[in-house]
PAVEXRO-753499 format. One record per atom (N, C-alpha, C): x, y, z; residue in one letter. Coordinates in pm, whole numbers, plus 50000, padded with zeros to 5 digits. Example, Ala and Ser with C-alpha at 12.3 -4.5 7.8 and 13.67 -1.06 7.14 Angstrom:
# PAVEXRO-753499
513194943150780A;512304955050780A;513204967050780A;512854977550708S;513674989450714S;512905000350787S;
This chain:
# PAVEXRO-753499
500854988150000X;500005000050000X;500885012350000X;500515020249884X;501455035749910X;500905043249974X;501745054550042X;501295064350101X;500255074450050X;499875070349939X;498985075849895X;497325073349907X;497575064649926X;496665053549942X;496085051550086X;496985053550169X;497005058150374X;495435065650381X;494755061550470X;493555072650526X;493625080750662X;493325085450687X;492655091750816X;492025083150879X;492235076651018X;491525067851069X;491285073751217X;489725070151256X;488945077951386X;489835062951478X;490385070751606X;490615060351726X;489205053051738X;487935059851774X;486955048851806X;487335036651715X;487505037051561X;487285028951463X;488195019051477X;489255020851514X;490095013851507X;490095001451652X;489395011151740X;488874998151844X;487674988751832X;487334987851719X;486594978351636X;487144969151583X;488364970351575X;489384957151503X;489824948051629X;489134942451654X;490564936551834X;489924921751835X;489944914951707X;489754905451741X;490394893451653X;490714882751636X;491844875651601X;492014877851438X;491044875051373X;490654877551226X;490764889651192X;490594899051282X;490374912651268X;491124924951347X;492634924651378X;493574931551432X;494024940451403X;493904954551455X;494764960351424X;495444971751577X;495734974551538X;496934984851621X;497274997051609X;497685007751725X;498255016551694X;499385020651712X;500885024151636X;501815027051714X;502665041651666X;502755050151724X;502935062751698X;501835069651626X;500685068651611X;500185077551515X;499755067551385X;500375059251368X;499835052351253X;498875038151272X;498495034051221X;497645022551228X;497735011151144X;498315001251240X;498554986951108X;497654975151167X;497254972651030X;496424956951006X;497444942851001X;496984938851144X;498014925051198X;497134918351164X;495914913251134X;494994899251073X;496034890651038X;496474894450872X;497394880950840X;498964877750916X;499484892650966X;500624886751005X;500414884951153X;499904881351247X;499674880751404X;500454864551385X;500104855451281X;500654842351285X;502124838251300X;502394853651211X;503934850651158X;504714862551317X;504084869951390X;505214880351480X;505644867851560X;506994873751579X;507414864051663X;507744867251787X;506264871651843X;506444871151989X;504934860452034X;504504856051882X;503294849551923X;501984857351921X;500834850151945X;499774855251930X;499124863452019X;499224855052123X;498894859652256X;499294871552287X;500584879952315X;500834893752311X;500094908952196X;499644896052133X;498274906652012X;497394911252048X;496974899052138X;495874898652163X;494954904352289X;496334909452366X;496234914152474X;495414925252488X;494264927652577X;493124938652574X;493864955052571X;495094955552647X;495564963452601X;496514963552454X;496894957752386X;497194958552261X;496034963652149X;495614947452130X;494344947852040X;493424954752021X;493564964651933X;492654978151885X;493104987451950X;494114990152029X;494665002052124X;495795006252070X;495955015252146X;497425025452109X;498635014552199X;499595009552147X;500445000652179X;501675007652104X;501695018752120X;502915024252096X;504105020552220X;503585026952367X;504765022152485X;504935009352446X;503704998952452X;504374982752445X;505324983352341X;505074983752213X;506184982752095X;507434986752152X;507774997852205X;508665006152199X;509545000052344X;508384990452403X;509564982952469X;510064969752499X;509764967752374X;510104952952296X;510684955852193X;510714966152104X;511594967951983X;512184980351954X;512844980051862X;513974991051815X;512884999151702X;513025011051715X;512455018851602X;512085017351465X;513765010351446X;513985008151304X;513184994851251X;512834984051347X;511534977751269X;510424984151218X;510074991551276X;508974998651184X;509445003951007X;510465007550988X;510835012750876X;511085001150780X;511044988050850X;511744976050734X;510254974750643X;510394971150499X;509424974350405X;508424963250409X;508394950850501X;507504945150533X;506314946650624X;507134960350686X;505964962950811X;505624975050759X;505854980750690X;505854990150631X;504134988950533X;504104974550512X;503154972850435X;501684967150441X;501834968050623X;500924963050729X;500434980150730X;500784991950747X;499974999650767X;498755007050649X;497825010250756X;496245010450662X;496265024850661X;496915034350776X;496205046750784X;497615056550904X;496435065250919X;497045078351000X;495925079651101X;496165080251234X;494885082251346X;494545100151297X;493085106851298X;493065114951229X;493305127451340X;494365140051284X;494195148851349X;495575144551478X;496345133451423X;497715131951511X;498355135551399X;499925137551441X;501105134751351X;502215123451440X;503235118451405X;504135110151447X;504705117551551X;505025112951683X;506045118751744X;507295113151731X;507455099151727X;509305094451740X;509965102351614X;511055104051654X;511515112051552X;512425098151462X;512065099551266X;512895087651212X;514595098851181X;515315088251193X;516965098251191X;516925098851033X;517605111551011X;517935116450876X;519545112950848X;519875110550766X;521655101550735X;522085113850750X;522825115650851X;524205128050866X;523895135850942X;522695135851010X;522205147851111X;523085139651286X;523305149351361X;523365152751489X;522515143851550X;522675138651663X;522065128051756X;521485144551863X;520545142151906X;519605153352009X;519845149752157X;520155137652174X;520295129852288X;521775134552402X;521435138852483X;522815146152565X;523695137752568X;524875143152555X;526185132352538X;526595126252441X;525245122352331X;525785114452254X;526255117852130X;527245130752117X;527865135152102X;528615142352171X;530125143952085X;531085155552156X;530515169652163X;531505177952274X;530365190352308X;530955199252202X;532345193252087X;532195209052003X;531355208251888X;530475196751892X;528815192351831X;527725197951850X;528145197152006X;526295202252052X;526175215752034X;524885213452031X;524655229652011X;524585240052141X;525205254852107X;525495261452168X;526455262552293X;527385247252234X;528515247652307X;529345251452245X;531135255952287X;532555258552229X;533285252552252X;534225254252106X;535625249252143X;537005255652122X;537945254352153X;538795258952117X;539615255952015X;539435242852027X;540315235351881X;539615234651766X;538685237151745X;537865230651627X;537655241451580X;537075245551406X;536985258851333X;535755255951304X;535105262351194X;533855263651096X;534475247750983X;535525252250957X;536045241550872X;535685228650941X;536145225751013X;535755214951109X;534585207151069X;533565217451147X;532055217151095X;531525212851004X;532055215450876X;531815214850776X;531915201150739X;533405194350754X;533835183850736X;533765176650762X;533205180250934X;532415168551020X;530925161950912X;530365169850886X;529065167450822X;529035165650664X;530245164150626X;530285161250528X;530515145350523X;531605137950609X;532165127550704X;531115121150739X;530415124550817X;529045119050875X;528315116550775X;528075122550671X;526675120950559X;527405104450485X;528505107850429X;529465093350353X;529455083550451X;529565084550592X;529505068150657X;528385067250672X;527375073550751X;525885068150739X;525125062550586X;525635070550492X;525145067850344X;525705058050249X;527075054850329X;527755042550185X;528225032150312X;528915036250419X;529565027050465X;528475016550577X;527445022850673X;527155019050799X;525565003950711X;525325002150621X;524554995050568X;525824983050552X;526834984150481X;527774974750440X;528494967150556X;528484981050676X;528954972950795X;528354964050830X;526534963050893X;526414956550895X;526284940150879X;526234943050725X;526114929650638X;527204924450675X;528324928750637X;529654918350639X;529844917950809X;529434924850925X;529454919951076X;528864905951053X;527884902950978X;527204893451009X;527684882650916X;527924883450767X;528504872750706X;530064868950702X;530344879250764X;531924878450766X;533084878950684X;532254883950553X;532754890050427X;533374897850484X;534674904450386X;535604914150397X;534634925150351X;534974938050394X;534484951250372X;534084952350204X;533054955050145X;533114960549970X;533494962949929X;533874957949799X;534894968149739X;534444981449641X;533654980949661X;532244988849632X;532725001949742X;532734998549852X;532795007849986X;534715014749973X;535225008049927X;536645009649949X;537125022049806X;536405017949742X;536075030249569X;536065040549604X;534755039749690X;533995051149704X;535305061549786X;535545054649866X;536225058250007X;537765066749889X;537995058549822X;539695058249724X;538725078249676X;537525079649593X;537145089549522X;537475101049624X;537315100749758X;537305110049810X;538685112949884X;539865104649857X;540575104349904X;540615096150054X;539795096050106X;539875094750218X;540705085750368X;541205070950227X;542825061150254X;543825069750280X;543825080750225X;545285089450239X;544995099950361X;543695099250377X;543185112650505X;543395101650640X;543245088050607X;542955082750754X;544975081650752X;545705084750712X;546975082350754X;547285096150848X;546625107050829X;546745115450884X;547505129350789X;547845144050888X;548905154550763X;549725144250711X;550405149050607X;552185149150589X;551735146350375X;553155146250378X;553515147050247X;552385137250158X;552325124650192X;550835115350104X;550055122950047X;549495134050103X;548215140450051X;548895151650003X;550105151949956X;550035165349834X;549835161849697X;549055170749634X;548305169049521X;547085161949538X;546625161249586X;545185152649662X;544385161849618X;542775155449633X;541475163349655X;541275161349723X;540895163049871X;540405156949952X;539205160850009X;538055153750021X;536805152550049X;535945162649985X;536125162249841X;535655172249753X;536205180149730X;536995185149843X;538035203249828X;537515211149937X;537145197150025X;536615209550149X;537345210750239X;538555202950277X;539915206450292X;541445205050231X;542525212950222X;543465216850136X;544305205050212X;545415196950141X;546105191550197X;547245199150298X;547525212450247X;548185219250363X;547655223450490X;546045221450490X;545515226650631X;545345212550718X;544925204050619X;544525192750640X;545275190150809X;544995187650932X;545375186251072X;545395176851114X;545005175251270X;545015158251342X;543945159351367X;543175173051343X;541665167251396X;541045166751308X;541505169451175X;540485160851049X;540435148251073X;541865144351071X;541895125851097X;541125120751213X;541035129251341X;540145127951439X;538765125051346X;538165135051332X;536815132051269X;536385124551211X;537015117451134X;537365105051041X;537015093551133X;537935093951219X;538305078351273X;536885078651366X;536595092051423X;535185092851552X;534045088551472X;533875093951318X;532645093251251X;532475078451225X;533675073851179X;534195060551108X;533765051351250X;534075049851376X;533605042451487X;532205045051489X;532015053651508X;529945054451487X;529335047051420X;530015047351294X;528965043051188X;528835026251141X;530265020751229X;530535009551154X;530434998451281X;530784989251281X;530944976351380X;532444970951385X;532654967951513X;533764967851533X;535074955451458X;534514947251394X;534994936551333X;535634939651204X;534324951451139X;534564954651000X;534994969551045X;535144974551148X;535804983651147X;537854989651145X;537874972751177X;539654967651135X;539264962451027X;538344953250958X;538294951650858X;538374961650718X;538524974850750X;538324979250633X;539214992750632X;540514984350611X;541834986450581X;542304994150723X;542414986450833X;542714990850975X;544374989950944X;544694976050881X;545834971250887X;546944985150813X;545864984850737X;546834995750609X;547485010550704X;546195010550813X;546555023150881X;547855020751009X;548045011151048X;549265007851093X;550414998451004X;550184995350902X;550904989950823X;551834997650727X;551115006050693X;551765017450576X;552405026950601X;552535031850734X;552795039950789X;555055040650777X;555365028350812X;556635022750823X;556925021650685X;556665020150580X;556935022850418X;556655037250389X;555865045050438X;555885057150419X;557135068150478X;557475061650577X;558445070750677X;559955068850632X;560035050350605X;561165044850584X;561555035550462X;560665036150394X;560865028350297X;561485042250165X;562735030950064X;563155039249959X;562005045949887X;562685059849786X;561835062149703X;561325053249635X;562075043649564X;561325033249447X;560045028949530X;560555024649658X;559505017849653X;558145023049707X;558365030149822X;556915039349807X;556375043049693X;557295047849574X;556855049349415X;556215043149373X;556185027749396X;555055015349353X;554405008449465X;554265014349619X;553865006949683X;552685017749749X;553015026249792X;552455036049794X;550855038549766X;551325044949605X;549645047849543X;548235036949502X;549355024049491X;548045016049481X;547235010549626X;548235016349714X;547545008149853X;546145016749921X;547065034549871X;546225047549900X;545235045749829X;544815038049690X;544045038949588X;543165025849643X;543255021049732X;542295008149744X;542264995849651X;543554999449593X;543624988349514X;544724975949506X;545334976449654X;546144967349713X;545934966449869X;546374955049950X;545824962350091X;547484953750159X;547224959950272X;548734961950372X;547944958250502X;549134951550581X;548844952050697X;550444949250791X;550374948250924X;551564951151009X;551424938051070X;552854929851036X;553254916451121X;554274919151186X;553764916651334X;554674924251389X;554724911651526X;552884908651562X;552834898451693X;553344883251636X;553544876251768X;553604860851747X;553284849851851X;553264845451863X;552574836151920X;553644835752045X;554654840052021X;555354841852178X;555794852852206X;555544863852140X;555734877052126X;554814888652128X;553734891552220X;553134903152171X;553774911452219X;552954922452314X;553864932052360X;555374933952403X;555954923152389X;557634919752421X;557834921452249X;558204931252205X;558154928252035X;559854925852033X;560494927552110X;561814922252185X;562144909252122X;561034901252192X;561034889052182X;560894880952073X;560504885851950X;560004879951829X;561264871451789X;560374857851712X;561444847351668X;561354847451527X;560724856051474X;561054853551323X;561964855051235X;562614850951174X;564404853551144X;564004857251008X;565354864350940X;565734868550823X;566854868250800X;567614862850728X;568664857650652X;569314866650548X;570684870650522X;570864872850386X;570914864850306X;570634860750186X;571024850850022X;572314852350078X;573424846850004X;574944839149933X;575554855549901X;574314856549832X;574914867749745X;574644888149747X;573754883849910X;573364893049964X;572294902249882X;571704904449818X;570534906349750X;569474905349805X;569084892249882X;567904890249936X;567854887750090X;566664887450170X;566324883350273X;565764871950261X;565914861450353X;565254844050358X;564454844750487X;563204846250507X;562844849350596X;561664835850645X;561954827250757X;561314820950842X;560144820950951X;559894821750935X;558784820351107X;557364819251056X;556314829051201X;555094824951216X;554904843351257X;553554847451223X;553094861851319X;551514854951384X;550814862351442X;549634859751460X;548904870951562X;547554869551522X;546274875751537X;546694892251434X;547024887551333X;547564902851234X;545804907551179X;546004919951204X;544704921451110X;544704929950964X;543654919150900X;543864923050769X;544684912650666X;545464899550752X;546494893350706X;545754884850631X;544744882550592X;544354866050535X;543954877850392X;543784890850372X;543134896550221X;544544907750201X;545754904350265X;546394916050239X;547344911250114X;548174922350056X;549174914749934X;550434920949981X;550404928950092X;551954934050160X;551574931550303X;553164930150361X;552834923550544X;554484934050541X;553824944250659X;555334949150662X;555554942750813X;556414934250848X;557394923450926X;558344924250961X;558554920851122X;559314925051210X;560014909651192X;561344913251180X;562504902051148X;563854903151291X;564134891651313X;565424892751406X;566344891051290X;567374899051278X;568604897351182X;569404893051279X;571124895351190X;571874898151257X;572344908651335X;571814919351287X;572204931051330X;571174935551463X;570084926951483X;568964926851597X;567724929251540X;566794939851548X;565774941651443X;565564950951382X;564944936951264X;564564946551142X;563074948851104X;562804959451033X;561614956450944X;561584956650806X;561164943950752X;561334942250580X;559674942750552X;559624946850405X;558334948350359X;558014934150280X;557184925450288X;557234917250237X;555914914650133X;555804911549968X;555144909649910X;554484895149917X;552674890149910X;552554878749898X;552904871549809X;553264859749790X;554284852049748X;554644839849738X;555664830349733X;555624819949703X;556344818449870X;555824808849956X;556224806250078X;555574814050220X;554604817450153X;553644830750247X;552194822050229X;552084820550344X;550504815550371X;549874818250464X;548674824550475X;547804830850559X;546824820650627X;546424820350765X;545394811850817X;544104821150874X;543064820350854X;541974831050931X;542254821951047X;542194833651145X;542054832551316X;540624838151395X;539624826151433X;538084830351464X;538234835551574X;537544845651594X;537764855251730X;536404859851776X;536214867851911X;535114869451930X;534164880851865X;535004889251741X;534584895551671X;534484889851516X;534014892951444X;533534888451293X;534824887751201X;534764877151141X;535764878351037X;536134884650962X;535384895650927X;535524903750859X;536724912250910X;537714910550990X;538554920451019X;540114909650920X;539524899950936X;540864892550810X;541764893550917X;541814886551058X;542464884751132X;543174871451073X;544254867751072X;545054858951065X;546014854951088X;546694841951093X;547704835051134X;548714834650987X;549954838650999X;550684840350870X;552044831250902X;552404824050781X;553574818050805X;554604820450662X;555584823150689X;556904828250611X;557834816550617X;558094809250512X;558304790750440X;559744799350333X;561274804250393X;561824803350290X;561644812550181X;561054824450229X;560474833550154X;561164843850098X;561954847550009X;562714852849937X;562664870149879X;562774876949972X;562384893649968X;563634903849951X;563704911149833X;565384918649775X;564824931749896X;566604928849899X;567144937650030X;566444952050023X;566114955949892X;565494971649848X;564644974249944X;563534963150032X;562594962850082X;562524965350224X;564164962950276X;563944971850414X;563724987650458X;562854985050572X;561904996250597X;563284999150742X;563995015150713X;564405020250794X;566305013950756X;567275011450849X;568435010050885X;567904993650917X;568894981350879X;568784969050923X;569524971951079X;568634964351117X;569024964951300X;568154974951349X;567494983151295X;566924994951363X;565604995951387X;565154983051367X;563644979851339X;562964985851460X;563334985151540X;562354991651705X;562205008051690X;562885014051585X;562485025651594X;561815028951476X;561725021551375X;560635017651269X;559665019151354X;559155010051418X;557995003151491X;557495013351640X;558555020151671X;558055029351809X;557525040751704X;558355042351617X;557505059351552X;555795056651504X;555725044551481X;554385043551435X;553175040651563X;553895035251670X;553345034251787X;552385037951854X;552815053251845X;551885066651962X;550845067651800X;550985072151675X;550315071351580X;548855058651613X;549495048951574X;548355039251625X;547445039651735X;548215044151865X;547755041251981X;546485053251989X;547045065251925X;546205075851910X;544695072851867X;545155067251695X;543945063751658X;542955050551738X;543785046351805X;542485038651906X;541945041452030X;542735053552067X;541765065352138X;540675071552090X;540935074251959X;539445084051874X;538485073051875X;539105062951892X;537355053551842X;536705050751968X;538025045652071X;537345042252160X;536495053252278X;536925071152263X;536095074952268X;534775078952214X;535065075952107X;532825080251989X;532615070552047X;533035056552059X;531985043052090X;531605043452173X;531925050052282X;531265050652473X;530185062652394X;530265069752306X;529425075652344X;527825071852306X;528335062052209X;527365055852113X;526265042752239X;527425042352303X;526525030852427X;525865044652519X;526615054252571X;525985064352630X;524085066652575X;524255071252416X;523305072752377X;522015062152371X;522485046552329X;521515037652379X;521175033952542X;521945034652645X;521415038852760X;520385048752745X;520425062852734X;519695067552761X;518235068952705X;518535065352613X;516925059352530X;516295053152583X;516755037452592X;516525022052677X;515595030352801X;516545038252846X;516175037553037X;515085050753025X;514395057552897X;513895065752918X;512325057852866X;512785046752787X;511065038452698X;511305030552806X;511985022152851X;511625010252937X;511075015553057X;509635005453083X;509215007453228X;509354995753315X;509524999053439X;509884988453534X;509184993253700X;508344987953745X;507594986253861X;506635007153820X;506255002953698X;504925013753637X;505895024953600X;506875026253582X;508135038853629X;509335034153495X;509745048253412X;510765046553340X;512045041653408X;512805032453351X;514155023353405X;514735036153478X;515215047153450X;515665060353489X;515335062253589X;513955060053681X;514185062153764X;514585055353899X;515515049153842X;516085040453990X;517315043753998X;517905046954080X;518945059154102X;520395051354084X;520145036254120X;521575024954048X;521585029253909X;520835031653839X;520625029253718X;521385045453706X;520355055853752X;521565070153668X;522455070253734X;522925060353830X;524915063353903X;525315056653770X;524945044353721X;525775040953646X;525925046453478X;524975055353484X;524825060553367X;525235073553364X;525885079153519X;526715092653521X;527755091153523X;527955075153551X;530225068953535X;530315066253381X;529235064653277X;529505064753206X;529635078653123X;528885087953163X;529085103653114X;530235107453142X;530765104953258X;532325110653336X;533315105453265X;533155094353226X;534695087653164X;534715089953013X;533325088152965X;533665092852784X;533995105852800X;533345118352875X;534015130352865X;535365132452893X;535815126453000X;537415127953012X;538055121852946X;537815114252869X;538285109352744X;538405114952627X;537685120252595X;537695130852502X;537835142852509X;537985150252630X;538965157952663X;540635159652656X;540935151652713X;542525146052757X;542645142552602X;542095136652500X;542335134152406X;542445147252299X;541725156752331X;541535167252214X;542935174852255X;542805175152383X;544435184152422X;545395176352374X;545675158252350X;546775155452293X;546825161452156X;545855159352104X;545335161751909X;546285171451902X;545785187052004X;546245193952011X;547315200752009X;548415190052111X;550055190152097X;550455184851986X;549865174851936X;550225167451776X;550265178751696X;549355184751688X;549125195451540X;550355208451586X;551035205551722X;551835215851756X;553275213851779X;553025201551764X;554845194351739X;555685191051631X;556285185451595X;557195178651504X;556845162251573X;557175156151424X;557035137751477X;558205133151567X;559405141551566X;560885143551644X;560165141551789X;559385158551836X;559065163551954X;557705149952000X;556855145851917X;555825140951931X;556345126752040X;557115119951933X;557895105051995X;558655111152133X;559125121952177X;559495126652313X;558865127952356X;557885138052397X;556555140752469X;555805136252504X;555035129152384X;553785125752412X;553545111252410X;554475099752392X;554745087952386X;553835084952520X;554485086252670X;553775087652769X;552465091752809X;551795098252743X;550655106052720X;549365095352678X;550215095652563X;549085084052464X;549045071452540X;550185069152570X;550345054552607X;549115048952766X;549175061752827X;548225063152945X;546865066152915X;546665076852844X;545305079552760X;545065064552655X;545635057052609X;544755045852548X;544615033152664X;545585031352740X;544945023052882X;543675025052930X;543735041252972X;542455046053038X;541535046752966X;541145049452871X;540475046552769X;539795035752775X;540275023552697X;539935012352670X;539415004152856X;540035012852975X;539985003953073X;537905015153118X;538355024253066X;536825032553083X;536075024252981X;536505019452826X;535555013752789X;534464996852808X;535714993852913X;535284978552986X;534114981253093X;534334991453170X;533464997653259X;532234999153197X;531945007753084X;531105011553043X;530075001752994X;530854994552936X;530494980952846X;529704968352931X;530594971053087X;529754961053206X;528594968453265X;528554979753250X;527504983953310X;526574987653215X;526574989753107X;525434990352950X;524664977252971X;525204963552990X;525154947252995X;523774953253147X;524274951553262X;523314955453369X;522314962953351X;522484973753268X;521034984653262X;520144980853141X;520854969353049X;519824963952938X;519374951852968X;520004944153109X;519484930353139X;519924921953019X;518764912252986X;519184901452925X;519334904052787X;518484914252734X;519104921752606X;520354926752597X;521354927352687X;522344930352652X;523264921152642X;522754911452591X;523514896552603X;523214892452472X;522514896852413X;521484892352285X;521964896452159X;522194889452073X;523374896451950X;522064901951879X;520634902851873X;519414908851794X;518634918951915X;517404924651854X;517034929351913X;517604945751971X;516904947652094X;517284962552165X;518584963952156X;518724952652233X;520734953652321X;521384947552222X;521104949152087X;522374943252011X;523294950351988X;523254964452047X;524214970052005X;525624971652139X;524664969852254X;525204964252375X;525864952452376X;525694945352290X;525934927652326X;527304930952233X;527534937052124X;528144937252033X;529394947252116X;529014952152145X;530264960652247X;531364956152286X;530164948952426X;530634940852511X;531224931652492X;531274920152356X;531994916552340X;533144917552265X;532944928752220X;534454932752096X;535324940252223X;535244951152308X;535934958852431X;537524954152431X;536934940052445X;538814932052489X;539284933752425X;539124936652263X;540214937752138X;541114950352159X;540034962152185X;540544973552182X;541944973552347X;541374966752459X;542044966252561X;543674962752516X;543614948052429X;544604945252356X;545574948852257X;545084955552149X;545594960352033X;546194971052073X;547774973052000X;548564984152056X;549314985652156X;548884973152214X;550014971052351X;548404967452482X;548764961952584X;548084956852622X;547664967052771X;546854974752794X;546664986752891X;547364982152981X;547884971053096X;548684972353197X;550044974053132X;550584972953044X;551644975552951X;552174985352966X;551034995652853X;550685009452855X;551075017252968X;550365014653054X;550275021353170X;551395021653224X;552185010453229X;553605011653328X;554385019653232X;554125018853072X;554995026652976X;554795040053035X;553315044053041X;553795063053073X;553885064153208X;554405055653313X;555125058853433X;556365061353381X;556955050253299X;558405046353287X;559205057753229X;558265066453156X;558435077553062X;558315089453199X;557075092053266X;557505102553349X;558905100953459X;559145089853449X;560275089753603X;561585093753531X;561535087053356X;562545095153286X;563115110653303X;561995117253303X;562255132153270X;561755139653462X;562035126953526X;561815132253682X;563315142053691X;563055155953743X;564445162353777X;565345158553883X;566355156653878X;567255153853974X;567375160254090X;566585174454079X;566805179854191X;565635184854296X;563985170754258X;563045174054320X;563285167554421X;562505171754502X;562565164154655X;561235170554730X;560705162354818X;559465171254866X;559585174954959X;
């Protein structure tokens, strides 16, 4: 039935329908005919049929049993007969790229009639330009491949190449000269750290966390060490097709007896006879991106101690997917190097010098898993407060039981100081050199992504408590809760492991302790 076709329907009239053959309902303002489908809902009949349902306004019930967005799917869509006459809709349906209304659930240099200091008009602009492209190409695709475990589109990765935007998530620097980037609504010389901020915050919103390493995470810590240290030639050919979406990269770096000890890695590299090549042995694992990538830039023990060589897929290179508690789609895998034959051209940095390959890209990485992991608290922030404002419990919205807003004000407190402490690092970034950055702020980041990720475990256990058993439920209300909660540990992990972290930016302040404090 088209909307054209919709009537004006009197409430009396509609309480004339309430009987099994003859059902209908009201929810927001509109009015749908359940007759044929009451067989097929799957909550059963009986909840139809209920004297308050059947022929009544059952908007609260709906609304606290389901998510909004069922109403919009085009099957239910085709259950409605009418309009109650002389209402209009109150839930509001979201428009792709608009502002969330909901306190918190956004940053405050978002909301309205707040300031900032760091952020411009430009900003603004770019923010909502950012926001319109992931809600509109990317956050449909996420889903799908969360669930089939397909790699990201390549459809999605085009789109992404047109706007530049592979070369924006690396952040400033030389990559993006001669660029367009995001239409021309910023210059590659202005281009900052809080564009890339916006990017990575919009990019966590919109996507799921599986396919959100899935879709070219690797490249963003992978490429980074060929960009800094790799020869001209070869950035010359390695470079533009990776920026172009039309090759993908990722960073082997862990191993199965090596994570955060990257010290420790056993994977060897050899010279040839004739010195030309590297012969490179071993195993990496949980790499992401490794089972769809065609470059693995790889942390090698030489002789000289470590290295990093860039390695092409190849003859003696075999990838294993590794099932995890997030979706395959991130092309997590187990990689093994059989005798693998890579010309010397391909080392990334000084042989032996590999740890400072690998620390410069470090605070870079660690950064970008601060930006996500603050938008995503805020994104659970925002389904809390919905949940606890439709759900009723003893006649009374969930809200008002005062466990419920303590734990929903530890979650306001920690995404904000998170994204605080974070905008002031952005801040020193866009005000340093990469020299000053690796001094400074190494410690910084390294504490800000602990706390972080250790605020996002918090958040994540207490979202689980205020949605009950829906937040356990990969469908439904709390799927977006359930989905959290169980991805959290990745982020805890990736980048170094927060108790790691944490002793790193002690180890760093006691460094630069003066010799001549005393209390």
């Amino acid at each position: 039935m088209t909307s054209k076709q919709l009537r004006q329907i009197r409430r009396d009239e509609v309480g004339k329908h309430n009987t099994p053959d003859d059902l209908w309902v009201i929810i927001d303002s509109a009015v749908y005919d359940l007759s044929r489908f009451k067989a097929m809902h799957p909550g059963g009949l009986s909840v139809l049929l209920d004297p308050e349902v059947a022929g009544k306004d059952a908007t609260e019930a709906f609304y606290s049993l389901h998510r909004h967005e069922v109403l919009q799917k085009p099957q239910y869509l085709r259950l409605r007969v009418g309009f109650i006459e002389g209402e209009k809709p109150r839930i509001h349906n979201r428009i792709d790229g608009e502002l969330s209304k909901v306190p918190y659930a956004e940053p405050t240099w978002l909301a309205e009639g707040y300031h900032s200091p760091y952020f411009t008009d430009g900003h603004r602009k770019f923010q909502k330009a950012v926001r319109l492209f992931f809600d509109t190409v990317v956050s449909e695709d996420a889903l799908e491949r969360e669930a089939d475990g397909k790699r990201p589109s390549q459809s999605v990765i085009d789109k992404m190449t047109e706007l530049n935007m592979h070369a924006m998530r690396m952040g400033p620097g030389k990559h993006l000269q001669g660029r367009v980037l995001m239409n021309g609504l910023v210059t590659p010389e202005t281009f900052d750290y809080f564009h890339e901020l916006i990017i990575t915050q919009e990019f966590a919103r919109s996507s799921m966390r599986g396919y959100g390493d899935g879709l070219l995470g690797g490249k963003v810590i992978g490429l980074p060490p060929v960009l800094n240290f790799g020869s001209e030639e070869l950035k010359a050919r390695v470079v533009p097709e990776v920026l172009e979406g039309k090759k993908f990269i990722c960073l082997a770096i862990s191993e199965a007896h090596a994570g955060s000890d990257v010290m420790g890695l056993q994977t060897t590299a050899v010279k040839s006879e004739d010195g030309k090549e590297w012969i490179i042995n071993g195993g990496k694992k949980w790499i992401t991106n490794g089972t769809f990538a065609d470059y693995f830039t790889v942390g090698c023990k030489t002789e000289d101690g470590f290295t990093v060589i860039l390695v092409e897929r190849g003859p003696g290179v075999e990838t294993k997917q590794i099932k995890t508690s997030y979706s395959t789609t991130a092309g997590t895998a187990y990689i093994t190097f059989d005798n693998v034959r890579v010309p010397v051209e391909n080392t990334l940095g000084e042989e032996g010098g590999g740890i400072f390959v690998i620390l410069s890209n470090f605070n870079h990485e660690r950064w970008v898993m601060c930006c996500a992991s603050a938008r995503s608290q805020r994104s659970i922030i925002e389904e809390c407060l919905k949940w606890t404002t439709q759900r009723k419990v003893f006649g009374k919205p969930l809200h008002s039981q005062a466990v419920i807003r303590a734990k929903i004000a530890g979650m306001i407190s920690r995404a904000e100081s998170v994204q605080n402490w974070l905008e002031n690092i952005t801040y020193q970034m866009c005000n340093m050199s990469y020299k000053q950055q690796a001094g400074k702020l190494a410690g910084q980041i390294a504490l800000l992504k602990s706390y972080s990720t250790g605020c996002g475990q918090d958040t994540a256990r207490d979202a689980v408590q205020v949605f009950g058993g829906r937040g356990i439920t990969q469908t439904g209300m709390g799927k977006f809760i359930e989905h959290y909660h169980r991805t959290i540990p990745f982020d805890a992990l990736l980048g170094g492991a927060e108790d790691v972290l944490a002793d790193l930016g002690v180890r760093q302040a006691l460094r630069a302790m003066p010799k001549d404090a005393r209390l």
